[in-house]
C-alpha positions as CSV (number, residue, x, y, z in Angstrom):
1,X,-7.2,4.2,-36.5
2,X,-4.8,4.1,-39.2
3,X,-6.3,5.0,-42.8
4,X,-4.6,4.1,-45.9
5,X,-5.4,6.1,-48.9
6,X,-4.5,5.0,-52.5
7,X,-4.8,6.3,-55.9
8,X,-5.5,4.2,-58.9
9,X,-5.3,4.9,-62.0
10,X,-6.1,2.7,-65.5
11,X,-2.4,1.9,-65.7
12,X,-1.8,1.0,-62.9
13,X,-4.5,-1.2,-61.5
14,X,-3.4,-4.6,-63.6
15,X,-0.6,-6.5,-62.2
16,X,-0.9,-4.5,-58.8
17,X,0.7,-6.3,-55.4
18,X,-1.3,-5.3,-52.5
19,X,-0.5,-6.1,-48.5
20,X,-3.9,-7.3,-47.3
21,X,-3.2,-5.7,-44.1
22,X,-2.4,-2.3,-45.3
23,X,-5.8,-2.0,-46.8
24,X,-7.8,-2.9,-44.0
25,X,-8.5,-0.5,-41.2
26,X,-6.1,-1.1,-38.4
27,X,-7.6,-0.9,-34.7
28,X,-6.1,0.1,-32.3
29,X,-6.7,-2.1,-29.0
30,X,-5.8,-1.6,-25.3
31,X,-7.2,-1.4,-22.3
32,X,-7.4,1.2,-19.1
33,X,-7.7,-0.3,-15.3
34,X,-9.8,2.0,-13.6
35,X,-9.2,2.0,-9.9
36,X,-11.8,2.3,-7.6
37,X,-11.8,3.8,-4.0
38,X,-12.0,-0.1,-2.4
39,X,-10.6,-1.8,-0.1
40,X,-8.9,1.3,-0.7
41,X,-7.4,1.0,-4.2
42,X,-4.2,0.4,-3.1
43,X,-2.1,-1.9,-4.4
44,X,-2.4,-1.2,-2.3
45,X,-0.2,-2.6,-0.1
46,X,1.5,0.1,-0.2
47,X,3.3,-2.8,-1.8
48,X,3.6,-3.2,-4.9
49,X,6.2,-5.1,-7.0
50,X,5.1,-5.3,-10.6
51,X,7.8,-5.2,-13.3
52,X,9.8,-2.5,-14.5
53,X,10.8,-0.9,-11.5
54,X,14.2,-1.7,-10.8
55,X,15.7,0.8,-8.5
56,X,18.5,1.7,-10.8
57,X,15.7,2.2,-13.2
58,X,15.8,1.1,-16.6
59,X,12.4,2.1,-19.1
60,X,10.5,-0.2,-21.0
61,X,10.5,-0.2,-24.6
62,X,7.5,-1.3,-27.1
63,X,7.2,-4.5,-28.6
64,X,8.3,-5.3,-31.7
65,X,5.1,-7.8,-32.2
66,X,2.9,-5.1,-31.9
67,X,4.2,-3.0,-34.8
68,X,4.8,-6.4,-37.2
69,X,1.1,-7.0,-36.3
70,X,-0.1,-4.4,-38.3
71,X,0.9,-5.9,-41.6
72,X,-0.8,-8.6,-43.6
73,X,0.6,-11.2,-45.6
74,X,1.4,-10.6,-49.2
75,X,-1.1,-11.5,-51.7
76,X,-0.8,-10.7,-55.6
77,X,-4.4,-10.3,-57.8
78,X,-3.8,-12.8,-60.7
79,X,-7.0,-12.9,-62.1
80,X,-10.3,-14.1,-61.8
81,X,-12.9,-13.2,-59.0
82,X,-13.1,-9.4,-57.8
83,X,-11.4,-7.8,-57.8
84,X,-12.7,-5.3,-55.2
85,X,-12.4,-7.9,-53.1
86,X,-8.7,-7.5,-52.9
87,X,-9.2,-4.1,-52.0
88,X,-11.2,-4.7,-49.3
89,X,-9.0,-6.3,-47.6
90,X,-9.1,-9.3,-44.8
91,X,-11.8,-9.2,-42.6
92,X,-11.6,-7.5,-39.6
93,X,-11.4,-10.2,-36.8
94,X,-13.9,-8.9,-33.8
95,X,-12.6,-9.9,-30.1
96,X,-15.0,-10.6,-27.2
97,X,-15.0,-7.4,-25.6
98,X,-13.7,-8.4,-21.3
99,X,-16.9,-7.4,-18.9
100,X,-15.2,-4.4,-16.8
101,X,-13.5,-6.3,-13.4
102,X,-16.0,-6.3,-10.4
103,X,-15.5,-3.5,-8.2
104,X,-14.2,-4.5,-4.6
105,X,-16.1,-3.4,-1.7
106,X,-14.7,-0.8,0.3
107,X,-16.7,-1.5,3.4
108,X,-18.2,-4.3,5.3
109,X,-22.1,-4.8,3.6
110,X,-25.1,-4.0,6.6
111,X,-22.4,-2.3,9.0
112,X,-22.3,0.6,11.3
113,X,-19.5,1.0,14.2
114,X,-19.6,3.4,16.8
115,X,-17.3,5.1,19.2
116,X,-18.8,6.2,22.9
117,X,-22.3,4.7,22.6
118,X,-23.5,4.2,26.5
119,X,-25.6,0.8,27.7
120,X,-28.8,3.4,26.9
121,X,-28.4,4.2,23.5
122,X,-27.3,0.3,22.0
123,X,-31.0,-0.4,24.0
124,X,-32.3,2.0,22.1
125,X,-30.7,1.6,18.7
126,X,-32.2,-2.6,19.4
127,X,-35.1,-1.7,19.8
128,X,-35.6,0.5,16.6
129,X,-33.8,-2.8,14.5
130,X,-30.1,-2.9,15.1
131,X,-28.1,-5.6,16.4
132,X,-24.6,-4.9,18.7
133,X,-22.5,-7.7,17.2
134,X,-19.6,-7.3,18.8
135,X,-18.6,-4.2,21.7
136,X,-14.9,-4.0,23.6
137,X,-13.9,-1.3,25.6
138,X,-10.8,0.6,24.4
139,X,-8.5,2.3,26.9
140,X,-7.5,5.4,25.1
141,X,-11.0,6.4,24.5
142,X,-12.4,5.3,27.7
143,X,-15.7,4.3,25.8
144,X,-16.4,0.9,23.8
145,X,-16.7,0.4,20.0
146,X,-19.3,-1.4,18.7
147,X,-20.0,-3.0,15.7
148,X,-24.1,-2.8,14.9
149,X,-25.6,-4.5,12.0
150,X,-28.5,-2.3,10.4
151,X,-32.2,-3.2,10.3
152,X,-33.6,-4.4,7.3
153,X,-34.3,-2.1,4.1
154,X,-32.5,1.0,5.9
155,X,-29.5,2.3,3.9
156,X,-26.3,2.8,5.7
157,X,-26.2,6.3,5.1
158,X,-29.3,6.6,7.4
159,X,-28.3,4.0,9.7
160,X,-24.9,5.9,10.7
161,X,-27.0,9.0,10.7
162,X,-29.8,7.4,13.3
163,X,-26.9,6.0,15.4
164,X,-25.2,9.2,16.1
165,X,-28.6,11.1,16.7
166,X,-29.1,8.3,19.3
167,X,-25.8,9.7,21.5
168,X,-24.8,13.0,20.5
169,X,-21.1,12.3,21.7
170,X,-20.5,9.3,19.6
171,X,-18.5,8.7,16.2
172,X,-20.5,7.0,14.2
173,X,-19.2,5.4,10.3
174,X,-18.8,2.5,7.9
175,X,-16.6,-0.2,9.1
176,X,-14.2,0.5,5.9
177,X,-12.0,-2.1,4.7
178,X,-8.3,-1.3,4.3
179,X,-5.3,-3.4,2.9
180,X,-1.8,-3.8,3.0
181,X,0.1,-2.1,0.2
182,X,0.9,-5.4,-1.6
183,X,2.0,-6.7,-5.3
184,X,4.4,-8.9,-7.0
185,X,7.5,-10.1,-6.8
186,X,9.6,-6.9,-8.0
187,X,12.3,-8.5,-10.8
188,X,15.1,-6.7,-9.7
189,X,17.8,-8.2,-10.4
190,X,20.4,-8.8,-7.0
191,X,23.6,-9.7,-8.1
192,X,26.6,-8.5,-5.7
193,X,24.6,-7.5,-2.8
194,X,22.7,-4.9,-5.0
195,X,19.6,-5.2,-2.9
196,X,20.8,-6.1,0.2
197,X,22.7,-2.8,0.3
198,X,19.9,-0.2,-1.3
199,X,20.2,1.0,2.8
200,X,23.3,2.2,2.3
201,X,21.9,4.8,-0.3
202,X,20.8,6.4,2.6
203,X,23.9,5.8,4.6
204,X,21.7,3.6,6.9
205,X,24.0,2.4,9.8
206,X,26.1,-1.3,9.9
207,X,25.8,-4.0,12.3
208,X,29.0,-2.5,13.7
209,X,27.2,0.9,14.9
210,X,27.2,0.3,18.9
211,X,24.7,0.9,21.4
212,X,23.9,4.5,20.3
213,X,21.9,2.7,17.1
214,X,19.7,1.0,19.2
215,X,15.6,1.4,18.9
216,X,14.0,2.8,22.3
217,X,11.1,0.5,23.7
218,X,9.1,-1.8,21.4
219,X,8.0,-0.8,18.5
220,X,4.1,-1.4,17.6
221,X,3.7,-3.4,13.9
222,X,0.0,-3.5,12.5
223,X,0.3,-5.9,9.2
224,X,-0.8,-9.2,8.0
225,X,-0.2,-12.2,9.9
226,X,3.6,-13.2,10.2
227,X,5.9,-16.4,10.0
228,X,8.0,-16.4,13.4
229,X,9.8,-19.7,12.1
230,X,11.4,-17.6,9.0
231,X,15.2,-17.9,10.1
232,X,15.4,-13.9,9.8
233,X,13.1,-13.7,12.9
234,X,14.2,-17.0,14.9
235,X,15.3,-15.3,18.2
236,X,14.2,-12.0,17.8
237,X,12.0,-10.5,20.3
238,X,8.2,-10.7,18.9
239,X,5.2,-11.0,20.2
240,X,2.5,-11.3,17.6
241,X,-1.4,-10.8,18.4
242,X,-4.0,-11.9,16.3
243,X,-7.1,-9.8,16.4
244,X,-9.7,-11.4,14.0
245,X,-11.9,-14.0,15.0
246,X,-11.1,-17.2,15.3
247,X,-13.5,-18.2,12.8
248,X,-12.3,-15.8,10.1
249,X,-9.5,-17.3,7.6
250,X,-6.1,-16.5,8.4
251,X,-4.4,-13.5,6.3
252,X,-1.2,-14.5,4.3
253,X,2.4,-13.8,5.8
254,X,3.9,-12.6,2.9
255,X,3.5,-8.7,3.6
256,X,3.6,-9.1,7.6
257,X,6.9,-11.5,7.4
258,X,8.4,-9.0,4.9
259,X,8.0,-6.1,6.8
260,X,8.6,-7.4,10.3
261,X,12.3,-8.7,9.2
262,X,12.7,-5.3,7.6
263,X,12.7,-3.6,10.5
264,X,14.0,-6.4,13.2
265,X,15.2,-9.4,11.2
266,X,18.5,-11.1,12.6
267,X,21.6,-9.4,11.5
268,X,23.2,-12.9,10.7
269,X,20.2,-14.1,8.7
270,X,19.7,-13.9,4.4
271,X,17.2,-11.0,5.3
272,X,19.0,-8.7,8.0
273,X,16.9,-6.2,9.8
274,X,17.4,-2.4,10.1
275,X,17.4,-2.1,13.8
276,X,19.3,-4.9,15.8
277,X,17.8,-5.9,19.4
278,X,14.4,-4.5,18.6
279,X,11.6,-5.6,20.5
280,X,8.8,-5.9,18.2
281,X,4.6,-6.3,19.0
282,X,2.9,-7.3,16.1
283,X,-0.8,-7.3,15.3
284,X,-2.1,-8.8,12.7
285,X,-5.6,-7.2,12.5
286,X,-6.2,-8.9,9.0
287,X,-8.3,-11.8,7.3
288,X,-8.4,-13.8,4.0
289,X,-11.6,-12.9,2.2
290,X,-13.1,-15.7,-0.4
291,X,-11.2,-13.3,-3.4
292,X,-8.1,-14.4,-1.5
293,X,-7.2,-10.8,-0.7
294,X,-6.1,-9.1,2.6
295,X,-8.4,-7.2,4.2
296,X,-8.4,-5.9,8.0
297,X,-12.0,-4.1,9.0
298,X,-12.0,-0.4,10.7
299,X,-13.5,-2.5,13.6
300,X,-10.1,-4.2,14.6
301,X,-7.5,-1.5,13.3
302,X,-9.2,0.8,16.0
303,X,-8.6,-2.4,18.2
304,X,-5.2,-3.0,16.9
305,X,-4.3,0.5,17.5
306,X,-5.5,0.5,21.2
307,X,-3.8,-2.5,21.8
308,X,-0.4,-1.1,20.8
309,X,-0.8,2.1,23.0
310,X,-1.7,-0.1,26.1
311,X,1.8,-1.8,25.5
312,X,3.5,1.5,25.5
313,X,5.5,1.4,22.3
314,X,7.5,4.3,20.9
315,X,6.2,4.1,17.7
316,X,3.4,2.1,15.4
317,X,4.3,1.0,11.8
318,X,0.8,0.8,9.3
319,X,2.0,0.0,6.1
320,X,-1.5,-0.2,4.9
321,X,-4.1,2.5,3.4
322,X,-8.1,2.7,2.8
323,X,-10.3,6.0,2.9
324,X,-10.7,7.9,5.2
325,X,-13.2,6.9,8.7
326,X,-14.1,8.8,11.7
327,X,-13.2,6.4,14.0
328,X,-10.0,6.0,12.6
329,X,-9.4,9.9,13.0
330,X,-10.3,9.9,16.3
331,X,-8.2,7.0,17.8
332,X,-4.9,8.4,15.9
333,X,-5.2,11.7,17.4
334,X,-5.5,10.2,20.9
335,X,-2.5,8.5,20.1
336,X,-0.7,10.9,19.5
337,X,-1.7,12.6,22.9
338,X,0.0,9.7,24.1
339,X,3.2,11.0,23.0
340,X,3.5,8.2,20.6
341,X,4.9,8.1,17.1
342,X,2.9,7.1,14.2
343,X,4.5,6.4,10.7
344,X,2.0,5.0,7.7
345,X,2.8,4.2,4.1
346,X,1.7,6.8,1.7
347,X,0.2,3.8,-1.1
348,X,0.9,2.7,-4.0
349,X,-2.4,4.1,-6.2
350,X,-0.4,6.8,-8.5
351,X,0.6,10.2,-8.1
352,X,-2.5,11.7,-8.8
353,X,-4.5,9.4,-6.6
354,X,-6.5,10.8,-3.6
355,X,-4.8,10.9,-0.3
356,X,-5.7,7.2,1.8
357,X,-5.3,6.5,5.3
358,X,-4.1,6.9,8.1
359,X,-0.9,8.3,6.4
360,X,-2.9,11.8,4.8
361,X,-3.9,12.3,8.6
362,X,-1.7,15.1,10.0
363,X,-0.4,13.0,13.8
364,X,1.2,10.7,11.3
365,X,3.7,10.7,9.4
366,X,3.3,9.8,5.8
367,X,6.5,8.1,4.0
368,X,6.5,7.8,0.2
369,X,9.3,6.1,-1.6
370,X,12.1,6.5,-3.9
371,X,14.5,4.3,-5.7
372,X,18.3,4.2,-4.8
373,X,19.0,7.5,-6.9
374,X,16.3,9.4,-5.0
375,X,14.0,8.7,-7.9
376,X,10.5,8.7,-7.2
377,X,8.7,5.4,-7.0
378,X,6.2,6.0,-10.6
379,X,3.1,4.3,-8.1
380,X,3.7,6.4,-5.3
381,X,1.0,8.7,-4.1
382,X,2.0,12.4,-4.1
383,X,0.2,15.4,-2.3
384,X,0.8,18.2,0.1
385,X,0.3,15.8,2.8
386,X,3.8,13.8,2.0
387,X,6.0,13.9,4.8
388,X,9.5,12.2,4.1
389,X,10.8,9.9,1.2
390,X,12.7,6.6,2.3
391,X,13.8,3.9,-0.1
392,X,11.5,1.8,-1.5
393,X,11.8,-0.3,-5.0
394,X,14.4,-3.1,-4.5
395,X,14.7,-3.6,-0.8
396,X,15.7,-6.6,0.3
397,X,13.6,-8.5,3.1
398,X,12.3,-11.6,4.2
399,X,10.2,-14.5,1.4
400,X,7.2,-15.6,3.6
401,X,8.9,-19.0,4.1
402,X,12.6,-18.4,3.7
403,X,15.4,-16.7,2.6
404,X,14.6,-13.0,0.9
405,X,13.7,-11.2,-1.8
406,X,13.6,-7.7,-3.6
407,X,10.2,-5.6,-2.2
408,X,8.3,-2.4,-4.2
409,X,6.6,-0.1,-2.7
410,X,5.9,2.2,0.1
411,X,5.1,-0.8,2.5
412,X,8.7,-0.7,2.7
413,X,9.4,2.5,2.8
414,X,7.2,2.9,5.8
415,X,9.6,0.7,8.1
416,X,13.0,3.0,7.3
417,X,11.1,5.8,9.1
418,X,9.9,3.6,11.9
419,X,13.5,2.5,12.5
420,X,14.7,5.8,12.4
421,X,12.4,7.3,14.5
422,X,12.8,4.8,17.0
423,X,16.7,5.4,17.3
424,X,15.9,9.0,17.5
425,X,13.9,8.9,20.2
426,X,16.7,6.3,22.1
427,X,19.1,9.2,21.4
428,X,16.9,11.6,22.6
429,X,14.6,10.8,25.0
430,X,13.6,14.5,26.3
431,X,12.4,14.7,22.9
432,X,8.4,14.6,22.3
433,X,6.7,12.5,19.5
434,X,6.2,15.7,17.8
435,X,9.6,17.3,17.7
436,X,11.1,13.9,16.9
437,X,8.7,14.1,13.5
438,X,10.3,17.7,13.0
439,X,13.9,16.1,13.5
440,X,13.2,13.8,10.2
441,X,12.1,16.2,8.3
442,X,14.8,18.9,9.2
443,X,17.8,16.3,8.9
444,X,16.3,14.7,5.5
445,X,17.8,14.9,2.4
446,X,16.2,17.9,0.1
447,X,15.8,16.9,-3.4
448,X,12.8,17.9,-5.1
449,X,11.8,21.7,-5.4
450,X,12.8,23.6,-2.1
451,X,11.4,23.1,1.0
452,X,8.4,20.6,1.4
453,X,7.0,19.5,-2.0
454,X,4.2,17.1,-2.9
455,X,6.5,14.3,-4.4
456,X,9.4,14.1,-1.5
457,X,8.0,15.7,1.2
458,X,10.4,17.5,3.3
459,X,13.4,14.8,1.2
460,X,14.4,11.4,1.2
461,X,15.4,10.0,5.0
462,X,18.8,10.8,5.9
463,X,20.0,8.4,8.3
464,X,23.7,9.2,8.5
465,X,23.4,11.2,11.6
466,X,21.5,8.6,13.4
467,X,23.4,7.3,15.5
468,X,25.7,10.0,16.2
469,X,24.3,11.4,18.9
């Protein structure tokens, strides 16, 4: 709070000019977003595209308004009245203060799943209140999941811990919600093919780069639902699963489209992908809620998961985040027994955010972004658990309907690794899951302190080795 302090004396008080405004108090307004560990605070989508993050940078300066705010109109005390009251200024003008926003729900309300629950124990758990809503057998378990609503008055917290007791070898938790790392549209501006070549910041290879650039097996795509009439995707080899019931609303394409092009969009399209001849399964394990946000349950990313090992891809893409689940843990580390690659974007909540997952998992590897000049993204998350830095403000992919536009955020950062590591493992086909993650992080780029740091990982993606194999 500004305070203005003036002397008077008997001289000078008649004939005195005084600013309103400089004699009142001057407040000092703003406000602070606090985020909450929902949905998982993402912006999640590990997209995010508000303004001011060009990728050749550019800061934002104040506003002019604000400081011209602070002064009053002129007034001069001619006589008459009080003259006190001229010194006490204008009145300050009170402003409704805004209720804090609602805090989104990071979990579905009266739910338990489970992992490895026999025939004997959901008869049990039924008996003592719960109800098995929905069960499917998963093939990298070996076991079903179920989804159990708890009986009346019982509080989740004892509810998971009375479903475990019931079968000492299940995994028992919250069926978490977890988003897609999702914003705006980023205002970059994309004059001259700025944009559409950010990929070559990373020497990312042309059209032109023959058979040794080509992605091995299909590559597994967890996201929002996706347009397959977008022109960038018209001919390319997609399948796309929906997982969600039929009843539930249908999640928007925006992020889905986007991200699928990025990775497999036509080369002769507005929104040319990085791979060309991909085969591409996509599973859109999400739904609309009535906030009009994306949301896809524990419940079905376990499914969606499963799914994509059954089709034997190389390599899964989850550009999306929430906290951390135990049945979540367990189903990525029996992926990666299968020998397949796992890539996750590392979100969009701030650098000094918690970790979110799956990407702070170790079997995956966690991409964080940077801006053409290897700048860090400002929303990026940071942490010991950061893998590799790919490009990520600026990157030119696929509208939901048609043409393209300019993405933020690790979302699209994610797919640069996904596309790499699929080429890799083309290239080198001895190679396990494991040692192809090695091979990223010994050919990227080191930029920030030496060795593996908590902003770039091991460095920013180097993909000019790629296809020279």
């Amino acid at each position: 709070m500004k305070r203005h302090l003036l002397r008077l004396t008997a001289a000078s008080i008649c004939g005195l000019a005084v600013a309103n405004g400089d004699l009142a108090p001057t407040g000092i307004t703003g406000s602070k977003t606090v985020k909450s560990f929902a949905f998982i605070a993402s912006a999640h989508a590990d997209d995010d595209d508000g303004g001011g993050d060009d990728d050749d940078g550019g800061g934002g300066g104040g506003s002019s308004s604000s400081r011209s705010s602070d002064r009053g109109s002129g007034s001069v005390w001619r006589g008459g009245g009080n003259l006190l009251d001229l010194f006490r200024g204008a009145p300050e003008k009170r402003t409704a203060r805004r209720p804090p926003p609602a805090r989104k729900p990071t979990h579905v309300p009266g739910e338990i799943i489970a992992l490895g629950l026999d025939d004997t124990a959901i008869q049990r758990l039924g008996e003592r209140g719960f109800t098995a809503r929905a069960r499917q057998s998963l093939g990298l378990s070996g076991s079903e999941i179920v989804k159990l609503s708890i009986p009346s008055g019982m509080t989740l917290d004892a509810a998971r811990l009375e479903v475990a007791v019931s079968s000492p070898s299940a995994v028992a938790d919250l069926n978490h919600y977890f988003e897609p790392n999702e914003g705006a549209t980023q205002p970059t501006p994309c004059g001259e093919g700025r944009c559409a070549l950010v990929r070559t910041a990373i020497g990312w290879p042309g059209p032109d780069a023959g058979k040794a650039c080509t992605a091995a097996g299909p590559i597994g795509l967890i996201d929002t639902a996706i347009n397959p009439d977008h022109p960038a995707l018209q001919g390319v080899d997609l399948d796309i699963i929906r997982l969600a019931a039929d009843e539930a609303p249908e999640s928007g394409r925006q992020h889905g489209t986007a991200v699928a092009a990025l990775i497999a969009g036509r080369q002769d399209s507005r929104a040319p992908g990085l791979l060309r001849d991909a085969r591409l399964i996509a599973v859109d394990a999400f739904q609309k809620t009535k906030g009009d946000a994306d949301v896809a349950e524990t419940y079905d990313l376990v499914r969606a998961i499963d799914l994509l090992a059954s089709r034997s891809v190389t390599v899964i893409n989850m550009s999306l985040s929430g906290p951390h689940n135990q049945l979540l843990e367990k189903t990525v580390g029996l992926v990666a027994k299968r020998n397949i690659l796992q890539v996750a974007a590392a979100g969009n909540d701030g650098p000094r955010a918690k970790p979110v997952y799956p990407a702070a998992y170790p079997e995956l590897i966690a991409v964080t972004a940077v801006d053409r000049n290897f700048r860090p993204y400002r929303r990026a998350a940071q942490g010991e658990h950061i893998d590799v830095a790919a490009l990520g403000t600026g990157v030119w992919t696929a509208a939901s309907v048609d043409g393209g536009r300019p993405r933020t955020g690790t979302s699209f950062a994610a797919p640069f690794v996904t596309a790499a590591v699929a080429i890799l493992r083309a290239s080198n086909p001895s190679l396990s899951a494991e040692e192809i993650g090695k091979l990223v992080a010994q050919t990227a780029e080191d930029v920030g302190a030496p060795g593996k740091d908590p902003v770039f990982g091991w460095g920013v993606l180097n993909a000019r080795e790629l296809c020279r194999s």
